[in-house]
SEKOL-911028 format. One record per residue (C-alpha): x, y, z; residue number from 1. Coordinates in nm, 2 decimals. Layout:
BEGIN
px X&py Y&pz Z&resi NUM
...
END
This chain:
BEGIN
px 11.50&py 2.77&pz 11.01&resi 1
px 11.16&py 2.89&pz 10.80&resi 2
px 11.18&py 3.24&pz 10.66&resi 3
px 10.97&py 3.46&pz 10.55&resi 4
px 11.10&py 3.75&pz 10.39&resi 5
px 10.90&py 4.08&pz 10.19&resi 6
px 11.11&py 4.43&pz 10.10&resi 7
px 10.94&py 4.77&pz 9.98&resi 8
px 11.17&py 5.02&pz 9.83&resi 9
px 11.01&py 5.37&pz 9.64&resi 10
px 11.07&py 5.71&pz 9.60&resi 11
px 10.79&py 6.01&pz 9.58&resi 12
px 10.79&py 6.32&pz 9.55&resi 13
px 10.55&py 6.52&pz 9.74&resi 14
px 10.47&py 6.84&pz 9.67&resi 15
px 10.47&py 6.98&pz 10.03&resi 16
px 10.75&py 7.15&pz 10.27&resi 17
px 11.03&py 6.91&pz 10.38&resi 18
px 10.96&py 6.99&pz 10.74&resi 19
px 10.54&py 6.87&pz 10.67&resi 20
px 10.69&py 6.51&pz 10.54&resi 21
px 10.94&py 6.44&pz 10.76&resi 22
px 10.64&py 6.52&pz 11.03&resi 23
px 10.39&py 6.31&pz 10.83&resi 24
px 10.64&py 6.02&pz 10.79&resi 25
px 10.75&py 6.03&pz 11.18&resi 26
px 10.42&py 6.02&pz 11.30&resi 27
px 10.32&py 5.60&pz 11.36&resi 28
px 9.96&py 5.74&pz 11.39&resi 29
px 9.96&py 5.78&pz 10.99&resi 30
px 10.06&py 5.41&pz 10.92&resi 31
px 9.76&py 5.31&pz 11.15&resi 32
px 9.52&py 5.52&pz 11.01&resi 33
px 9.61&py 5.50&pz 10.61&resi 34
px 9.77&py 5.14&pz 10.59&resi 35
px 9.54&py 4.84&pz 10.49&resi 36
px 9.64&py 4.55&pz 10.74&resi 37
px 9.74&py 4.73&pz 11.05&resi 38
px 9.52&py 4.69&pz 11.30&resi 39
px 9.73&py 4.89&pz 11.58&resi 40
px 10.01&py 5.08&pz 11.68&resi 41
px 10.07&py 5.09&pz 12.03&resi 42
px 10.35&py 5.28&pz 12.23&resi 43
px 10.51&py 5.09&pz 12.49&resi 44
px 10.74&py 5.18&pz 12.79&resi 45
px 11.18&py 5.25&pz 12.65&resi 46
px 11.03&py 5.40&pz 12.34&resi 47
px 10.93&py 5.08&pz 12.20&resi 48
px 10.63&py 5.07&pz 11.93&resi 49
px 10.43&py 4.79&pz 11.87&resi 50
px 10.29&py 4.71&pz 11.51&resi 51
px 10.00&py 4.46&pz 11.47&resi 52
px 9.94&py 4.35&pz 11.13&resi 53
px 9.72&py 4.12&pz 10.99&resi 54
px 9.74&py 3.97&pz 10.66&resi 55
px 9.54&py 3.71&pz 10.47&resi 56
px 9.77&py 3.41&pz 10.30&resi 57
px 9.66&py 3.22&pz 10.06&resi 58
px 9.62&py 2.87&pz 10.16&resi 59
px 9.68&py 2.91&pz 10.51&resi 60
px 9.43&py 3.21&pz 10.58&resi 61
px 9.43&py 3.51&pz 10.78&resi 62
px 9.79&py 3.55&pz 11.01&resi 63
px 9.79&py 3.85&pz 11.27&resi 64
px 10.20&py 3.92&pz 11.38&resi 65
px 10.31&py 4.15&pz 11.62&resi 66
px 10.67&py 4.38&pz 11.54&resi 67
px 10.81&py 4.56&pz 11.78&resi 68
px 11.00&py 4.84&pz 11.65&resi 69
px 11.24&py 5.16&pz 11.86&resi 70
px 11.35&py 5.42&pz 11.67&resi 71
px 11.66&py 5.42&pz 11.57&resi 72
px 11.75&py 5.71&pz 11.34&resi 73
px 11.57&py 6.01&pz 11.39&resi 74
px 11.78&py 6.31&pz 11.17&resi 75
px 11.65&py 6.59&pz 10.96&resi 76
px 11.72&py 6.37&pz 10.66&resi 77
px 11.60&py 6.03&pz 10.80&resi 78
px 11.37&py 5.85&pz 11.03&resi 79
px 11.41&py 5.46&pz 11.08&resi 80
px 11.24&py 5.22&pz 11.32&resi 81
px 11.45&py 4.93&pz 11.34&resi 82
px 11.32&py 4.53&pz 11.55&resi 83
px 11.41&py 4.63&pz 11.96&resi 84
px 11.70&py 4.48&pz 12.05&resi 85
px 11.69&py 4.08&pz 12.10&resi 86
px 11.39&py 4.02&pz 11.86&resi 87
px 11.46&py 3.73&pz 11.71&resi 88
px 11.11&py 3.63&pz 11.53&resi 89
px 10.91&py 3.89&pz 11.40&resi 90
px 11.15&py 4.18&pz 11.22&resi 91
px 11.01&py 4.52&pz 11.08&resi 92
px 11.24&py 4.78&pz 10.98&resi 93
px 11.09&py 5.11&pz 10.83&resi 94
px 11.28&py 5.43&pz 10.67&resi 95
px 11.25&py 5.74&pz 10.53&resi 96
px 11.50&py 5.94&pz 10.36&resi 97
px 11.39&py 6.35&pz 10.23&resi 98
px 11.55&py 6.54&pz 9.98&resi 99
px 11.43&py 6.91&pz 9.98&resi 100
px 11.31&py 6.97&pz 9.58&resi 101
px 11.26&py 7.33&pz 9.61&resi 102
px 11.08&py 7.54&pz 9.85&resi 103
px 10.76&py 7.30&pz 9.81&resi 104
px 10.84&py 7.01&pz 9.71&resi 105
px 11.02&py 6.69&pz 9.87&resi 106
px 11.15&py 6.37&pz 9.74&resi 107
px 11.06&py 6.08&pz 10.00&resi 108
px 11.27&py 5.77&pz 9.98&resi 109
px 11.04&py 5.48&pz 10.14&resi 110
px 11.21&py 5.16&pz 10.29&resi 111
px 11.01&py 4.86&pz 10.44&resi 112
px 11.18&py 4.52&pz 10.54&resi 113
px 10.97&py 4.23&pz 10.66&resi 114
px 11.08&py 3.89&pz 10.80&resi 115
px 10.93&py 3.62&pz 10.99&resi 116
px 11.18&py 3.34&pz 11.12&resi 117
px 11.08&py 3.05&pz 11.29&resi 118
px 11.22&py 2.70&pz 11.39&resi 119
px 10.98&py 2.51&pz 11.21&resi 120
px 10.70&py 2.63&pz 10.97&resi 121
px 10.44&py 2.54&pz 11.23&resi 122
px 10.56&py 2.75&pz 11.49&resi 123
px 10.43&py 3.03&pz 11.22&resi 124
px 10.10&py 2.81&pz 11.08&resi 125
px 10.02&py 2.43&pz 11.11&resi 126
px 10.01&py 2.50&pz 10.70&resi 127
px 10.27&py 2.70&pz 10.64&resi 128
px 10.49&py 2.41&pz 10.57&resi 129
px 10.28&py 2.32&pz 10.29&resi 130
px 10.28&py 2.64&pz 10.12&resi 131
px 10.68&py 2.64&pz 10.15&resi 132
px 10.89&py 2.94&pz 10.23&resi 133
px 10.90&py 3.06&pz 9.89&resi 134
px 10.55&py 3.13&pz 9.81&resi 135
px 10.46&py 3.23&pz 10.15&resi 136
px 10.77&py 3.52&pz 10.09&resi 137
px 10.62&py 3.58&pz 9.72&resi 138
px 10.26&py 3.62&pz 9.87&resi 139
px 10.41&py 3.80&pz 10.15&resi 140
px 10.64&py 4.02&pz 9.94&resi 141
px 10.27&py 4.10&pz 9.70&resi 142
px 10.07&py 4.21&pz 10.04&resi 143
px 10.34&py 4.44&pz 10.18&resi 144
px 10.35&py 4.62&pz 9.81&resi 145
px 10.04&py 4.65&pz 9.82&resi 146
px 9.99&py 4.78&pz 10.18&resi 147
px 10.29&py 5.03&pz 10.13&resi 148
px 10.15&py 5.14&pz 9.78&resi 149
px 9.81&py 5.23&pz 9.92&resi 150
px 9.95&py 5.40&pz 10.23&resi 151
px 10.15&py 5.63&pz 9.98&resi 152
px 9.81&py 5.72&pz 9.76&resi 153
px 9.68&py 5.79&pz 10.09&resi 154
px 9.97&py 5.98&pz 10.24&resi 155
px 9.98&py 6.22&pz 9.90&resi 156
px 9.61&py 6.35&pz 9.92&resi 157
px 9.68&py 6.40&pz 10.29&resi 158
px 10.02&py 6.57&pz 10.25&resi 159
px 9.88&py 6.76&pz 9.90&resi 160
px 9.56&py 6.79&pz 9.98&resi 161
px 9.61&py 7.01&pz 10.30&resi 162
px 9.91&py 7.28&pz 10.14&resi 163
END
C-alpha cells in the first residue's frame, strides 16, 4: 500500500462572537474562496461535499484529488467533515473546536487530516514511486501548512475586519 499522509493542528483566537466563528468555520464556501489550492467545493446529493484540490509536487508536478467529505459533527462546540462512508482512497477530515473567550473573543481549535492511499504509487503518479512515500508525505505535509496557514490569515481579517 502507498501512503501519503499530511496533518494540520492550531489554535486562534479570534476576536469576534462565538456564534460569527462557528458560522464562518461551518460555511465550505470560506475554504473555497480563502484557501490557496482548492479549486471547488461542490455539494452533492445525502449531504455529501466534494473538495477539489490541486497541489504542485515537486518532482512529479501538479496533482488535482478529489475528497469527498459529510458532516459528521455539527454541535455548538464543534463542526467536523469526516471521508463519506466507503472512501477508501482519497481521505480529508476537517474540525473545529470554539471556546468562548469573553463576550468577543473566541479560541478556534483547527484540525486537518490528509491521506492518499493507493495500491501502487502509480495508481497516484507514474513518478510518484520515485519520489517515495516519505517525501511525497513531507512535501505534502509543507503544502497543507501552508494552505491552512493562509486560509487562517485570511479567515482573521474577514472575521476581524467585519466586527
Amino acid at each position: 500500500m502507498f501512503q501519503i499522509k499530511a496533518a494540520f493542528d492550531e489554535q486562534l483566537e479570534f476576536k469576534t462572537t462565538l456564534a460569527r466563528a462557528r458560522e464562518f468555520f461551518g460555511n465550505l464556501r470560506n475554504f473555497a474562496e480563502l484557501m490557496p489550492g482548492i479549486e471547488k467545493i461542490a455539494t452533492e446529493a445525502g449531504g455529501v461535499a466534494r473538495w477539489l484540490i490541486r497541489a504542485d509536487v515537486p518532482v512529479i508536478g501538479a496533482i488535482r484529488q478529489s475528497f469527498a467529505v459529510q458532516q459528521t459533527d455539527n454541535q455548538p462546540a464543534r463542526i467536523e467533515w469526516s471521508p463519506v462512508a466507503g472512501e477508501q482512497k482519497n481521505l480529508l477530515r476537517y474540525s473545529a473546536q470554539f471556546e468562548e473567550r469573553g463576550a468577543e473573543a473566541v479560541l478556534v481549535r483547527i484540525m486537518q487530516r490528509v491521506e492518499l492511499r493507493r495500491q501502487s504509487a502509480r495508481e497516484l503518479h507514474l513518478l510518484a514511486g520515485l519520489a517515495g512515500e516519505s517525501r511525497l508525505s513531507t512535501e505534502m505535509q509543507k503544502g497543507v501548512t501552508e494552505m491552512m496557514r493562509a486560509f487562517l490569515q485570511r479567515a482573521r481579517i474577514r472575521l476581524e475586519g467585519s466586527n
